[in-house]
N, CA, C and O atoms as a Tinker XYZ file with bonds, in Angstrom:
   320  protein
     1  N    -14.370000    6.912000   -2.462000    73     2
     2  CA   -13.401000    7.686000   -1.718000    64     1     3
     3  C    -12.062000    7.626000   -2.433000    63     2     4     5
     4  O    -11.673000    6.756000   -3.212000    81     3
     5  N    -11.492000    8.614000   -2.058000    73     3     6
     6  CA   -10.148000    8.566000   -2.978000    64     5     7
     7  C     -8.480000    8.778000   -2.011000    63     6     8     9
     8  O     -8.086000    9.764000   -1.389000    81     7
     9  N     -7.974000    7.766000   -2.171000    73     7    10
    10  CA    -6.687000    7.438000   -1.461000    64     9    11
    11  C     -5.401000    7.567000   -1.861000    63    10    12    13
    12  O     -5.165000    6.845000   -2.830000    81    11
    13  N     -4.184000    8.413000   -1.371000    73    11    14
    14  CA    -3.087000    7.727000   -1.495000    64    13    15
    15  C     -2.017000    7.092000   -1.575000    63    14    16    17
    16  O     -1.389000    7.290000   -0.535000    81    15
    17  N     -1.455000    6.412000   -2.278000    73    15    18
    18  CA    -0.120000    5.511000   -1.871000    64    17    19
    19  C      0.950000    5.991000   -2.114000    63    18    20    21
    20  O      1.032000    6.813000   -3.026000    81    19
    21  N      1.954000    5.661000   -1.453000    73    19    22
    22  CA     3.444000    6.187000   -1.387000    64    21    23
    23  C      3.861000    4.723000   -1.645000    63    22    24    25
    24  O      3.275000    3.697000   -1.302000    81    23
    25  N      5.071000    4.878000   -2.367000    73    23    26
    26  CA     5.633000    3.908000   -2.899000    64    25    27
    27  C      6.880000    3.752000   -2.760000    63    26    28    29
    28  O      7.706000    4.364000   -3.437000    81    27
    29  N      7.211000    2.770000   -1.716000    73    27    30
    30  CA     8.840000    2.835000   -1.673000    64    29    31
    31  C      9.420000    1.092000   -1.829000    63    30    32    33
    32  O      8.785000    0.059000   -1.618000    81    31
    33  N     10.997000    1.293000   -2.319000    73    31    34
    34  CA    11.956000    0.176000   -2.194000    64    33    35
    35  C     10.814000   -0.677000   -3.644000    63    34    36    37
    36  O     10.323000   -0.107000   -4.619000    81    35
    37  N     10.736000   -1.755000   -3.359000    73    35    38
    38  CA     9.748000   -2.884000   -4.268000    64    37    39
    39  C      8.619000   -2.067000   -4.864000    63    38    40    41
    40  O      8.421000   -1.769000   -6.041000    81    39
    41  N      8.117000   -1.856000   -4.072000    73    39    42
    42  CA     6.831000   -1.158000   -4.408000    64    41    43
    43  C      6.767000   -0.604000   -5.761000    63    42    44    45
    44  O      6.155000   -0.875000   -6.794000    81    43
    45  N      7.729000    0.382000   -5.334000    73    43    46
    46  CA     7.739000    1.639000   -6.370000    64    45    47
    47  C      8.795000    1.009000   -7.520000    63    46    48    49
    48  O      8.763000    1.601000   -8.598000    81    47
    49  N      9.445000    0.218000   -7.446000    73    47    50
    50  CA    10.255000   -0.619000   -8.696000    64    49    51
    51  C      8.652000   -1.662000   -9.532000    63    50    52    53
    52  O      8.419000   -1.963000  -10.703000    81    51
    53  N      7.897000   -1.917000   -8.254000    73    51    54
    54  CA     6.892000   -2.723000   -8.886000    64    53    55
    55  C      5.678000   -1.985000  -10.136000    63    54    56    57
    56  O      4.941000   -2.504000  -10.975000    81    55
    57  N      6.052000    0.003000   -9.567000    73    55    58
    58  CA     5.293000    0.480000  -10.380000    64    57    59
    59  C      5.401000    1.300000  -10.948000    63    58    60    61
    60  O      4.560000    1.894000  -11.623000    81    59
    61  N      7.019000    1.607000  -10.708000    73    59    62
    62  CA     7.545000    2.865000  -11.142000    64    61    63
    63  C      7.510000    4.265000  -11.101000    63    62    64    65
    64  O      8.174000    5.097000  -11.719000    81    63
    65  N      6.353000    4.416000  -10.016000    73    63    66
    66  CA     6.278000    5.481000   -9.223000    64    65    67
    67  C      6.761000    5.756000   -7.768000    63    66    68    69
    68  O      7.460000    4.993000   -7.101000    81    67
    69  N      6.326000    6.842000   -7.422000    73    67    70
    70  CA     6.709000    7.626000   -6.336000    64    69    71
    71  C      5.344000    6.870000   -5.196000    63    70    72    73
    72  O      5.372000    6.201000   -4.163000    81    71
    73  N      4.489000    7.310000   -5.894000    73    71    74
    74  CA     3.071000    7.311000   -5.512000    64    73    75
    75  C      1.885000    7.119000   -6.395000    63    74    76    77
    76  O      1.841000    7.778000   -7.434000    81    75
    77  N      0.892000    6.272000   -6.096000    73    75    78
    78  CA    -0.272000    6.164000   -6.567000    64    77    79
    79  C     -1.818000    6.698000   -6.044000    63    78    80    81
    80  O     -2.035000    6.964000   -4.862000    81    79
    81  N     -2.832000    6.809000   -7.097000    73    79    82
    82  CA    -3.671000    7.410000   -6.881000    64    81    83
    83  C     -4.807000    6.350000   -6.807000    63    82    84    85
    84  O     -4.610000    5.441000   -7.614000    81    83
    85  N     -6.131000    6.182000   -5.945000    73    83    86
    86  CA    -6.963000    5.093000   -6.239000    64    85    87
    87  C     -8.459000    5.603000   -5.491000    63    86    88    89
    88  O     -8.506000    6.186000   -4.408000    81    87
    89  N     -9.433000    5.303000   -6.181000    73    87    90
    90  CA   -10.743000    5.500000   -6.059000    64    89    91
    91  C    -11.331000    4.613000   -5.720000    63    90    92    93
    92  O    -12.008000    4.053000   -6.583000    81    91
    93  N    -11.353000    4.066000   -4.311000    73    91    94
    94  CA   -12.143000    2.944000   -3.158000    64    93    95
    95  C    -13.535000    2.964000   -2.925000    63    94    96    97
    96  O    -13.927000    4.031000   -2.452000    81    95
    97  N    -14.460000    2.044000   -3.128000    73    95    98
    98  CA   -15.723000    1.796000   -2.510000    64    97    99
    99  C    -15.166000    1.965000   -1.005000    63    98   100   101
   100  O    -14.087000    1.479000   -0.664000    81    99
   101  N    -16.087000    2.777000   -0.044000    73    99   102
   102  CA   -16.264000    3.232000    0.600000    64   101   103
   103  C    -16.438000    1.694000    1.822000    63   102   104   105
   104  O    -17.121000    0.710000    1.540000    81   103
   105  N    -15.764000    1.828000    2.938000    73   103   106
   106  CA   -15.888000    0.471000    3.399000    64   105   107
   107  C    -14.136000   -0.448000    3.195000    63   106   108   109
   108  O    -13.955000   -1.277000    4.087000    81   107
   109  N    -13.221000   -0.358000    2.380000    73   107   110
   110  CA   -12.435000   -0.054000    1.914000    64   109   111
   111  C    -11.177000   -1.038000    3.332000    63   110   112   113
   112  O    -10.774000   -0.344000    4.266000    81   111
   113  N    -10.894000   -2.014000    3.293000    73   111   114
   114  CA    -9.638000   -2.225000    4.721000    64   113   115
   115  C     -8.702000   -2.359000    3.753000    63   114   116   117
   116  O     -8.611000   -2.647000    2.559000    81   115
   117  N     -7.760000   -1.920000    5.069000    73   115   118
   118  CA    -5.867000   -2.379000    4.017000    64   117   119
   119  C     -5.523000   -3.408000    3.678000    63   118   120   121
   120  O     -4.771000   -3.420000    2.704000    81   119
   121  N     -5.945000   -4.874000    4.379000    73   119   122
   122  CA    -5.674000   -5.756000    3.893000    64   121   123
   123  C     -6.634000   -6.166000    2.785000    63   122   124   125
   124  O     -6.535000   -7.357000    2.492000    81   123
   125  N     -7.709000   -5.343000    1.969000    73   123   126
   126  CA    -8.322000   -5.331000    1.026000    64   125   127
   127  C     -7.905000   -4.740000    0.404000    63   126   128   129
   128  O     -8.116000   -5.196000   -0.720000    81   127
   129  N     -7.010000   -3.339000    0.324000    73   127   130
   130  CA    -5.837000   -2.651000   -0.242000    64   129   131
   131  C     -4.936000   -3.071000   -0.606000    63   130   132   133
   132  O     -4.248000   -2.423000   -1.394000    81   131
   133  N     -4.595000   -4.217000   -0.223000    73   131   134
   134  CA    -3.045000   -4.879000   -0.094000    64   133   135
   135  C     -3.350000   -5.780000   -1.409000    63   134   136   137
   136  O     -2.554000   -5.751000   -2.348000    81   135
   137  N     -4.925000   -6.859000   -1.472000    73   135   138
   138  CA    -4.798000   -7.317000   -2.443000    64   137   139
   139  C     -5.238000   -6.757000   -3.639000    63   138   140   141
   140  O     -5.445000   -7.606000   -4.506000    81   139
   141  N     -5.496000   -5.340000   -4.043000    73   139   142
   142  CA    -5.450000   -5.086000   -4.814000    64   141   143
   143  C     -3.918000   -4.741000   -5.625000    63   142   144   145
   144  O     -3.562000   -5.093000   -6.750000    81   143
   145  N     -3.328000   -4.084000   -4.799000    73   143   146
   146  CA    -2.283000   -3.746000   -4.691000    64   145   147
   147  C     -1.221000   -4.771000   -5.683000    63   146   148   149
   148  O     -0.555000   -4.674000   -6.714000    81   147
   149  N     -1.588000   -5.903000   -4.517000    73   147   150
   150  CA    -0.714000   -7.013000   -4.927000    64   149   151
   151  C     -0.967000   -7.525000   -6.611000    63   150   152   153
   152  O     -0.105000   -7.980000   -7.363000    81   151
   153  N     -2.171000   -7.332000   -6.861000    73   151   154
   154  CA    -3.100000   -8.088000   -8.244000    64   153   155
   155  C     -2.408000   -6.975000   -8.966000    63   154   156   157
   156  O     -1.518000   -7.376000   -9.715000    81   155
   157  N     -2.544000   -6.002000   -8.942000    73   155   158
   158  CA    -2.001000   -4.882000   -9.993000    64   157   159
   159  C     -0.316000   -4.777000  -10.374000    63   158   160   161
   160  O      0.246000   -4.322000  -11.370000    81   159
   161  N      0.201000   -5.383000   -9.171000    73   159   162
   162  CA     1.523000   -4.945000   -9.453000    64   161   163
   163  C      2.421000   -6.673000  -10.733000    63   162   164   165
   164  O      3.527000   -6.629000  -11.270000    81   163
   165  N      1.314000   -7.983000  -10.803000    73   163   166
   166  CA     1.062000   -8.516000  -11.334000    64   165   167
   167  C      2.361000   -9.802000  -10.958000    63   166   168   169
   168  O      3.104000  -10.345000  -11.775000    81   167
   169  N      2.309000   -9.979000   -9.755000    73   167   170
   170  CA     3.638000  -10.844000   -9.202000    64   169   171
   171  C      5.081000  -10.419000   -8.884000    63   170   172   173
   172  O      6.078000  -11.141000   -8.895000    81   171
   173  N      5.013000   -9.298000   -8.639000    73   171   174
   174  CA     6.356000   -8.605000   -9.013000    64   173   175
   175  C      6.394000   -8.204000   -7.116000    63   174   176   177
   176  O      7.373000   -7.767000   -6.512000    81   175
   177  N      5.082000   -8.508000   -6.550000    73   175   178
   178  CA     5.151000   -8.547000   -4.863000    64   177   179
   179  C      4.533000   -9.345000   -4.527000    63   178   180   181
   180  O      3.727000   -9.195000   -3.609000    81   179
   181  N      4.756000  -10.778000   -5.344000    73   179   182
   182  CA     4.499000  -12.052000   -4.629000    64   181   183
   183  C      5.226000  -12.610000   -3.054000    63   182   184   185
   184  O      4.650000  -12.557000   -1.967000    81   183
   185  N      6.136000  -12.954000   -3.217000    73   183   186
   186  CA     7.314000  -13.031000   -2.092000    64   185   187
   187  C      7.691000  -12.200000   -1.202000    63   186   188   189
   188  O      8.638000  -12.312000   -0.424000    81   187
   189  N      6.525000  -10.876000   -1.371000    73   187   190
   190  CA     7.516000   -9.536000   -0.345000    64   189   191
   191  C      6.910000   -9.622000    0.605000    63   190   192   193
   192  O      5.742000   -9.934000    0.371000    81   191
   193  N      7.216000   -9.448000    1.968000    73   191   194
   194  CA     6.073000   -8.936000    3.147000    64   193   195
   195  C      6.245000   -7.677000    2.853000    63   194   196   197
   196  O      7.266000   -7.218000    2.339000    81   195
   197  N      4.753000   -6.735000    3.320000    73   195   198
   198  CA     4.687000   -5.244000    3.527000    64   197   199
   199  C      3.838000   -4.675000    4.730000    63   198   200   201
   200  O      2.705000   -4.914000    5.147000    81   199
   201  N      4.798000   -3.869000    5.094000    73   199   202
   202  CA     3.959000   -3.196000    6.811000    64   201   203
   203  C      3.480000   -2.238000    6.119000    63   202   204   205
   204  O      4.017000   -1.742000    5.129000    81   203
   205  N      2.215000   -1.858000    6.709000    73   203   206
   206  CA     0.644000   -0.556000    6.082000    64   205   207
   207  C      1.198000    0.255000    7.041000    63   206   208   209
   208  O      1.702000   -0.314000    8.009000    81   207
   209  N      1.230000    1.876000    6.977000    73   207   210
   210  CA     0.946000    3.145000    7.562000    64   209   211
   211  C      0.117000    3.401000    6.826000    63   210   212   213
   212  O     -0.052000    2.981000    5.681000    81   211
   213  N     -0.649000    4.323000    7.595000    73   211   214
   214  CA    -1.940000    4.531000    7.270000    64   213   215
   215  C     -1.726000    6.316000    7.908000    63   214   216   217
   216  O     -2.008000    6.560000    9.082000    81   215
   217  N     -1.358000    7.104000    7.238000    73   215   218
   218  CA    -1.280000    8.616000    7.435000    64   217   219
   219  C      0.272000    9.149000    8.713000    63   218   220   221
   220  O      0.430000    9.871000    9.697000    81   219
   221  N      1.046000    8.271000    7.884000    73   219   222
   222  CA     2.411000    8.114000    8.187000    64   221   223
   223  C      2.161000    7.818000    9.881000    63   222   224   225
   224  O      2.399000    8.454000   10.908000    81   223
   225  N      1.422000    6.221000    9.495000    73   223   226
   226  CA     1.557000    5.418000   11.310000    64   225   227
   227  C      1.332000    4.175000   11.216000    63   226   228   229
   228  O      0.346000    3.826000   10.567000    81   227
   229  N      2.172000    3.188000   11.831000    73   227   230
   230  CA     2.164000    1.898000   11.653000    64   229   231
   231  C      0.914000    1.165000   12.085000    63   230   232   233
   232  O      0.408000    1.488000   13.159000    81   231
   233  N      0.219000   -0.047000   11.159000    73   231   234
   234  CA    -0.776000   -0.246000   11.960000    64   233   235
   235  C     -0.381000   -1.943000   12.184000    63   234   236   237
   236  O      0.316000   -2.675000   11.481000    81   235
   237  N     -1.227000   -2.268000   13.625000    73   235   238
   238  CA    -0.397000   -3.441000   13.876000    64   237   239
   239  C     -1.644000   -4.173000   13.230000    63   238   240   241
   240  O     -1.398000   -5.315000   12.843000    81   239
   241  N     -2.775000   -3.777000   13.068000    73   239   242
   242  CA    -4.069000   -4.416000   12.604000    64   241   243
   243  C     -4.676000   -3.819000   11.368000    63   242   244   245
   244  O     -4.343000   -2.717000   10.933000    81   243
   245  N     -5.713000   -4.709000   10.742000    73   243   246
   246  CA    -5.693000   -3.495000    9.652000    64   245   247
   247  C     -7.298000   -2.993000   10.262000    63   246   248   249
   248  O     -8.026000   -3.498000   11.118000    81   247
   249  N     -7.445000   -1.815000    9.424000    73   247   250
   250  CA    -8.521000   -0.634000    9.796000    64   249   251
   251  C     -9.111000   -0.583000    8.128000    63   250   252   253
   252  O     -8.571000   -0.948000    7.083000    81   251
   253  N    -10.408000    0.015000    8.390000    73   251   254
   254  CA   -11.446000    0.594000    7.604000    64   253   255
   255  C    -10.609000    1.955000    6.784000    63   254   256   257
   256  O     -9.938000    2.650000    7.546000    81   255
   257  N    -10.613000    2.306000    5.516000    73   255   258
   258  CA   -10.032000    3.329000    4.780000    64   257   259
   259  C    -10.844000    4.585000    4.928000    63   258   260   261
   260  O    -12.030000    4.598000    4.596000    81   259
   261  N    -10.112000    5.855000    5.518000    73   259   262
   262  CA   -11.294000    6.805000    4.818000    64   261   263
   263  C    -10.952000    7.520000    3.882000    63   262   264   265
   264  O     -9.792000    7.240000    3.580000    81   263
   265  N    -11.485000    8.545000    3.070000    73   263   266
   266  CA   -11.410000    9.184000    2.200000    64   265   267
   267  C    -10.332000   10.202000    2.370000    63   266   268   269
   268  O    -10.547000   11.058000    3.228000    81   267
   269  N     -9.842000   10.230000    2.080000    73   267   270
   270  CA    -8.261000   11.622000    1.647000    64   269   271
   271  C     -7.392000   10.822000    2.783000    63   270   272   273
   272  O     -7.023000   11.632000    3.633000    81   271
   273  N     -6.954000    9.508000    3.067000    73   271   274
   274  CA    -5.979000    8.613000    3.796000    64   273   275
   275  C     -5.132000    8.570000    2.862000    63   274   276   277
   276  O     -5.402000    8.759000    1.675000    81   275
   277  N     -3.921000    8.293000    3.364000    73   275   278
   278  CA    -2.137000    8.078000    2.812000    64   277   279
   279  C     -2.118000    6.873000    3.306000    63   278   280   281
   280  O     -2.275000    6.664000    4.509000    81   279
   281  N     -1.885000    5.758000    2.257000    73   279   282
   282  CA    -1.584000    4.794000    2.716000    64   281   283
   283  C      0.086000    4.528000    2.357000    63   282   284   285
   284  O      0.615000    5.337000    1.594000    81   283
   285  N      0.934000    3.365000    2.920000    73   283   286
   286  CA     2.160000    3.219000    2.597000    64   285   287
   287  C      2.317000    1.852000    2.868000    63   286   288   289
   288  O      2.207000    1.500000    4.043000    81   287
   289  N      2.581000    0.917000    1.903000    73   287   290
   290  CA     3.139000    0.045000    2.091000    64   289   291
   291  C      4.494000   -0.503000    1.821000    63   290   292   293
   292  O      5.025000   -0.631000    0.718000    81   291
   293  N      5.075000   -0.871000    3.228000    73   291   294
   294  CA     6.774000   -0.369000    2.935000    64   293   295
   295  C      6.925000   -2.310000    3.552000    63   294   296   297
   296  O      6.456000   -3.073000    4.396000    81   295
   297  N      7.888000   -2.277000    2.446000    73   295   298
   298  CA     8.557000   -3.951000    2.111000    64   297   299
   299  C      9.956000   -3.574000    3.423000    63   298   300   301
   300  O     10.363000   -2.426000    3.603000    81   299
   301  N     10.478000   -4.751000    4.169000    73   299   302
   302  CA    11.319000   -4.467000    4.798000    64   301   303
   303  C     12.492000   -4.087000    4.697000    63   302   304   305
   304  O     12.899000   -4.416000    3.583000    81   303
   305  N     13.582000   -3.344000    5.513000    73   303   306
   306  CA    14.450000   -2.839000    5.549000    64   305   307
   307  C     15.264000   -3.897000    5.146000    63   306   308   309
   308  O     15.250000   -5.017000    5.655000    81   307
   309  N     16.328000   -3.347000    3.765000    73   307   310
   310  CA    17.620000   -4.252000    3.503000    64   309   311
   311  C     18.472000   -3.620000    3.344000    63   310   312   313
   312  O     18.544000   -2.615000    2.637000    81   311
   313  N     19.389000   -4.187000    4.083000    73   311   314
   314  CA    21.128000   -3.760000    4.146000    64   313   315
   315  C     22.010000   -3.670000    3.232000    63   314   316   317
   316  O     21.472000   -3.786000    2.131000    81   315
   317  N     23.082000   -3.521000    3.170000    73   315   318
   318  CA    24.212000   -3.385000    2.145000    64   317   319
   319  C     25.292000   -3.136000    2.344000    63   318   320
   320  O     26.090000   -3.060000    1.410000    81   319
């Protein structure tokens, strides 16, 4: 199945995009998303917490991925 990510604040400094593209075994949860996520971006979102939307909606749990899902993992709000 094929998913994708929006990339904001850390994230997207972690990868230099906007957004990413990714091709999931089917079966697929966010917090199985997350550690890929995390492995790829190669420590650079060790220390961050990140809240999942999952088709621009917060999830308080994580869920099963399906195919053509928007995922977002957004690091928390900082001030200035």
């Amino acid at each position: 199945m094929k998913i994708k990510i929006k990339c904001f604040s850390q994230v997207k400094y972690a990868f230099g995009k906007d957004e990413l593209k990714m091709e999931l075994e089917a079966g697929t949860s966010t917090s199985e998303l997350e550690k890929m996520i995390r492995a790829k971006a190669k420590g650079k979102l060790d220390d961050i917490s990140l809240r999942v939307a999952v088709n621009q909606k917060y999830l308080p749990n994580e869920i099963e991925l399906k195919d053509g899902d928007e995922v977002a993992f957004i690091p928390p709000v900082q001030g200035g």
